[in-house]
C-alpha positions in Angstrom: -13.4 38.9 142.0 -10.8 40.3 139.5 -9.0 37.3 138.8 -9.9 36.1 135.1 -9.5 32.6 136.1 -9.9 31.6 139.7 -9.5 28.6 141.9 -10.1 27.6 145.4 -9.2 24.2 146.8 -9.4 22.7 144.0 -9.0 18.8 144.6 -10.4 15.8 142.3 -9.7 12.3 143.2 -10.7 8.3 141.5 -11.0 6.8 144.3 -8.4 6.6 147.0 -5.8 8.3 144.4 -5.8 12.2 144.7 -4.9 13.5 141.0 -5.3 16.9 142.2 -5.1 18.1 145.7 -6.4 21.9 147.2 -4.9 24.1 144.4 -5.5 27.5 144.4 -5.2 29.4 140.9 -5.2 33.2 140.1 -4.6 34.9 137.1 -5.1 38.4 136.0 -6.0 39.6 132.9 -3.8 39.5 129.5 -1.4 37.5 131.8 0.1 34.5 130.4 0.6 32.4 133.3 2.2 28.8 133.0 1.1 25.9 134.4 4.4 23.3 135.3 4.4 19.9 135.4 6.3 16.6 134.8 4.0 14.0 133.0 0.6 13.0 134.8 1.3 15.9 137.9 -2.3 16.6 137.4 -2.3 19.7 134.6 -4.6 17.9 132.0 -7.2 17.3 135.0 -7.0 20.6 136.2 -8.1 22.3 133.0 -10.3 19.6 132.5 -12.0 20.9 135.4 -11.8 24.4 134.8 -13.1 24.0 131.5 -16.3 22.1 132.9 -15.3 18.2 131.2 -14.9 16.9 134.8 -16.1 18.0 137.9 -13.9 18.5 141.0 -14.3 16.3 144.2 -14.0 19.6 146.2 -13.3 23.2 145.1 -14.5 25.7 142.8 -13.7 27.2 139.3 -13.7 30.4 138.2 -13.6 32.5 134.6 -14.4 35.7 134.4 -16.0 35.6 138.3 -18.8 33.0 137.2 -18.2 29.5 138.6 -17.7 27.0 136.4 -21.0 24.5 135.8 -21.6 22.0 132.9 -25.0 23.8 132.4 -23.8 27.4 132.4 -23.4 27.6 128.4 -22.4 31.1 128.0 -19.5 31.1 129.9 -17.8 29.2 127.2 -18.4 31.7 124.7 -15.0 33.6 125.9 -12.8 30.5 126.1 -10.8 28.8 123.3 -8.9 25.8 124.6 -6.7 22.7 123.3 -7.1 19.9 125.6 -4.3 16.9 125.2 -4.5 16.1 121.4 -6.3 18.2 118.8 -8.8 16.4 117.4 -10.3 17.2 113.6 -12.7 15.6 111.0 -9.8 13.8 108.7 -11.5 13.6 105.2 -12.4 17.2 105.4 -9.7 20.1 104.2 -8.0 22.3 107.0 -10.4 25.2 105.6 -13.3 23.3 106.0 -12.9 22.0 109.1 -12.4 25.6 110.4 -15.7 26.1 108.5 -17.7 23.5 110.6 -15.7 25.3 114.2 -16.6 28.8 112.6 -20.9 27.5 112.4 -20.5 25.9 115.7 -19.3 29.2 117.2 -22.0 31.0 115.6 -20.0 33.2 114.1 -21.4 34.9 110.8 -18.5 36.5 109.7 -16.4 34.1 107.0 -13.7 36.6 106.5 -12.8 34.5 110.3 -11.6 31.3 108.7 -9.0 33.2 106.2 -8.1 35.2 109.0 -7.1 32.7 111.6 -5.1 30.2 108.2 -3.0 33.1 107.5 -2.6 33.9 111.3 -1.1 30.1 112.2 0.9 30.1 108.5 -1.6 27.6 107.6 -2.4 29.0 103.8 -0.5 26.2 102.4 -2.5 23.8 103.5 -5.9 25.4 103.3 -7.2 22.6 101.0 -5.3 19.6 102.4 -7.1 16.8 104.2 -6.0 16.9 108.0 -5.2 13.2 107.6 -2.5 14.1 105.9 -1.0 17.2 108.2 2.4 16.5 110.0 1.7 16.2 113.4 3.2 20.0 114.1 0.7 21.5 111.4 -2.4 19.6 113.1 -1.1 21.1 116.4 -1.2 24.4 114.6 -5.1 23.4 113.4 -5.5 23.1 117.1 -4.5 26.4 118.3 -6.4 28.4 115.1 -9.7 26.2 116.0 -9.5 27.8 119.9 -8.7 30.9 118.5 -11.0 31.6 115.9 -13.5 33.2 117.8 -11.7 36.2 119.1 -11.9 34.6 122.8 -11.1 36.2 125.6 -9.2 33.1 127.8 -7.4 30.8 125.9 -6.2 27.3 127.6 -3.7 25.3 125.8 -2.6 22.0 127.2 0.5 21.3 125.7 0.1 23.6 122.7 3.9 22.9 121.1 3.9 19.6 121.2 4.8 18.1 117.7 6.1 21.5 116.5 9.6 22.3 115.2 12.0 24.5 117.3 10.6 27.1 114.5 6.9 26.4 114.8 7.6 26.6 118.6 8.9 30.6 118.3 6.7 31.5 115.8 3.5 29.8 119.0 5.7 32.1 121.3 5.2 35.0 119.7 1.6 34.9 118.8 0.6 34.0 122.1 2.6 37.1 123.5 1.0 39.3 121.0 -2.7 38.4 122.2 -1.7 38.8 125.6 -0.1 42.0 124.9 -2.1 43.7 122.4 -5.5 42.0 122.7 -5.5 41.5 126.4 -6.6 37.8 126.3 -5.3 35.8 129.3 -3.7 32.7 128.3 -3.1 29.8 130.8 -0.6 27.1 128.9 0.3 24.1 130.4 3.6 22.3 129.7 6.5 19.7 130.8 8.8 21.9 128.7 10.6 24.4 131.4 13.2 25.9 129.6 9.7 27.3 127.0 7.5 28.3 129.9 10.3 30.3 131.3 10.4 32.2 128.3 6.5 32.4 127.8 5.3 33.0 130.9 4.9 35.9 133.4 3.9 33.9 136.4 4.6 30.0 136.7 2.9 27.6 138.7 4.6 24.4 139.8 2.7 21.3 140.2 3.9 17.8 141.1 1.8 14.8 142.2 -1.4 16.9 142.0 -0.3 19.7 144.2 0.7 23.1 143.9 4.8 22.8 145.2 5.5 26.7 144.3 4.7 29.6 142.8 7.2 31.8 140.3 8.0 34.3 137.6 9.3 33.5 134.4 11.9 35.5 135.2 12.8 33.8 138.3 12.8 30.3 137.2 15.2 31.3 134.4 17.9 32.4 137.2 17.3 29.3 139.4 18.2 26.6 136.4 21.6 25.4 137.1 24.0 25.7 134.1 26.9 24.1 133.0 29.4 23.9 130.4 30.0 20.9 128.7 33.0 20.0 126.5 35.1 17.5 125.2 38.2 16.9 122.9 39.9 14.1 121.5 41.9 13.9 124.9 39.9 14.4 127.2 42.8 13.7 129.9 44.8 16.2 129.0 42.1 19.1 128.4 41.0 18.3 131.9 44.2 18.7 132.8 44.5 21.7 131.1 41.2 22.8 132.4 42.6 22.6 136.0 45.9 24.0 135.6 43.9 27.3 134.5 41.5 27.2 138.0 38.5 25.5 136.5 36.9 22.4 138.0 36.1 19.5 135.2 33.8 17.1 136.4 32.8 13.6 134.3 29.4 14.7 132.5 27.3 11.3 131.8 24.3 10.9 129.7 22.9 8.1 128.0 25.1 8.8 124.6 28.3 9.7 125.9 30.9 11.1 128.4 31.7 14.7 129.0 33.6 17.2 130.9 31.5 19.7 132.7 32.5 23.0 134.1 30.3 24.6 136.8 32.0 28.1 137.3 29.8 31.2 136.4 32.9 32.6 134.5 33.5 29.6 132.0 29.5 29.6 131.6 29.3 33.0 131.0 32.6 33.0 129.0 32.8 30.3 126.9 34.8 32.0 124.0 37.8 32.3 126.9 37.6 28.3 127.4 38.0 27.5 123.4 40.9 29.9 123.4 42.4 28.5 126.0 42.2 24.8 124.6 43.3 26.0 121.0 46.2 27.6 122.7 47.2 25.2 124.5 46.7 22.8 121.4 43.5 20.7 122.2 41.0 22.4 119.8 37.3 21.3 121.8 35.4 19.0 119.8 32.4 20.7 122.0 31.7 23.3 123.4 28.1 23.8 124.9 25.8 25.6 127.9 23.4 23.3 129.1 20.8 24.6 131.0 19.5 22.1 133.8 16.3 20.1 132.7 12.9 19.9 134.3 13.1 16.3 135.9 16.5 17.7 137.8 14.6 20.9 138.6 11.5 19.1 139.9 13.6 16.8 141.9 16.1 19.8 144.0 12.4 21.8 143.8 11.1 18.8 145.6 13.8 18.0 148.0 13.4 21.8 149.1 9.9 21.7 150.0 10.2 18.5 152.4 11.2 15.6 149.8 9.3 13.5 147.0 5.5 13.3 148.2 5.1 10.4 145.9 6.9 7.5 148.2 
């Protein structure tokens, strides 16, 4: 088996509810693959599973062709994980708490711990209590305690949530650079689409427990439906505008406000020609935005294409 982590119909259910139903997983070494999913699809269980916290109803897991079992200990010593929230000992300093990880790995080399602060841009908070970390910077705690052993898999549930839109490059990058230059495969869950399409190689889709499709990061990004959004003090009139020029303006509603909404692939790839045209015609836009299509809308045309919402 070549696949680093493998599944075959995998399915767990509590009781009469299946939380995850026959999904078959393969990914290849130093691949990053992404793992897809609204809230409660079944990600969280799934690693759970491979990761050997819960065992499936049916199906088997994989890492590194040895199936996963509770009892087989050294198969762990390759994997680094986040699962759901990182937990940490909140009276003890970030350093020392990466001490206690570092003795529970075994490792005997304490140049690790400096190595792995200064690798998450944690130096400045070396000696702080982790009760007192920002949510991002305990996030970051997270990912250096599953990396701190050199492993070979890392699985991250959720690894950017709490981080700023800075934090969340700066996760990017490092996870691409261990995929890249240290070969470790990463599987990462996430809700976030618009990040996993530009994280991933492969993507896997999941929705009510099951696996609804299968796609490149690459891919995905050209399937999100884009618009442009703007709006002006008169909306009326740049509407107008809009249509006397051949573009379509459509009402854009959210839950804060109104907008117009242009569909056409020349306005979205073009938005400098809109704003001229506006300023021109002497309705400066107020906005003037790309907005990429979000997951729920994704999930739901993804859905309707494979035979409609399983959930009802």
């Amino acid at each position: 088996m070549s696949d680093v982590i493998h599944t075959v119909n995998l399915t767990k259910a509590y009781g009469q509810v299946l939380a995850v139903n026959n999904v078959d997983l393969s990914v290849a070494k130093g691949e990053i693959y992404g793992f897809l999913g609204l809230n409660g699809a079944g990600k969280t269980t799934i690693i759970r599973m491979l990761l050997g916290m819960a065992t499936p109803t049916f199906g088997e897991c994989y890492l590194n062709g040895e199936k996963v079992n509770p009892g087989k200990v050294n198969i762990w010593r390759d994997v680094g994980y986040i699962v759901e929230t990182p937990y940490s000992y909140p009276e003890l300093t970030v350093k020392e708490n990466l001490e206690i990880v570092q003795k529970l790995r075994g490792i005997t080399n304490k140049s690790f711990v400096n190595w792995i602060i200064k690798k998450l841009k944690l130096e400045a908070y070396a000696s702080k209590k982790t009760k007192h970390l920002s949510m991002g910077n305990n996030q970051r705690l997270g990912i250096a305690k599953a990396l701190i052993h050199k492993p070979k898999i890392l699985i991250l549930d959720e690894p950017t949530n709490g981080l700023d839109p800075a934090g969340i490059v700066e996760v990017r990058h490092l996870l691409k650079d261990l995929a890249k230059n240290s070969g470790i495969t990463i599987l990462v869950s996430s809700h976030k689409l618009d990040e996993i399409s530009r994280l991933a190689t492969n993507i896997a889709i999941i929705h009510n427990g099951e696996l609804i499709k299968k796609i490149n990061g690459e891919q995905l990004e050209k399937q999100l439906h884009k618009s442009l959004l703007v709006d002006g003090k008169d909306r009326t009139a740049i509407k107008d505008i809009l249509s006397k020029a051949g573009y379509k303006a459509s009402i854009y509603s959210s839950d804060e406000s109104s907008l117009l909404q242009i569909s056409e692939e020349d306005a979205i790839n073009n938005p400098e020609k809109i704003a001229t045209l506006l300023v021109n015609s002497g309705h400066s836009p107020m906005l003037l935005k790309v907005e990429k299509e979000d997951l729920e809308m994704y999930f739901l045309r993804t859905i309707k294409s494979t035979g409609g919402d399983k959930s009802e």
